[in-house]
Residue, then its C-alpha position, 0 to 999 in steps of 0.5 A: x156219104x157215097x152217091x150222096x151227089x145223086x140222090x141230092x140232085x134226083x131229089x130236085x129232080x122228084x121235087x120238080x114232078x110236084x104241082x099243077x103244070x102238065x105231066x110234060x112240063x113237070x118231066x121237062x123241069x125234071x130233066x132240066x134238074x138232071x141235066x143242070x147238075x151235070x148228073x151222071x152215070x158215075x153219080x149212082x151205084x153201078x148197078x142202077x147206071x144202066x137205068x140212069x142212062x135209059x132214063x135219060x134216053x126215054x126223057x128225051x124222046x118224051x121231050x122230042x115229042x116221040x112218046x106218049x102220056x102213059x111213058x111220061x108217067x113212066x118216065x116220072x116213075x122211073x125218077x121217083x124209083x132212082x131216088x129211092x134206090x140211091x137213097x136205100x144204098x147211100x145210107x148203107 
């Protein structure tokens, strides 16, 4: 099925958002799946890669210690809508 690559590996990546860790440590783990499976731009509809790449970005400025609680949780959010958006368009 088309973009079935993505929607696997951002399922890892909401997977990895689940537990008693800190919200930084889940959006590390979170990061990590991405960033371990290579995943990229092209994983997703064309429509959804801008968002991909904004993800990515507002990530790594999380990471780097340059955003606050309330963008992690946007952040988590964000991969959470990712998945559910691959997922509605993989099955069509």
């Amino acid at each position: 099925m088309k973009y079935s690559y993505g929607w696997e590996k951002m399922h890892a990546a909401v997977l990895s958002l689940i537990g008693p860790e800190s919200m930084h440590v889940r959006l590390k783990n979170a990061y990590s799946c991405i960033n371990h499976y290579n995943l990229k731009p092209e994983h997703f509809p064309e429509d959804m890669r801008p968002d991909f790449i904004s993800l990515k970005e507002k990530i790594s400025n999380h990471l780097s210690g340059q955003a606050s609680n309330h963008e992690a949780h946007e952040c988590a959010k964000m991969i959470v809508e990712m998945y559910a958006g691959v997922w509605w368009r993989r099955c069509k």
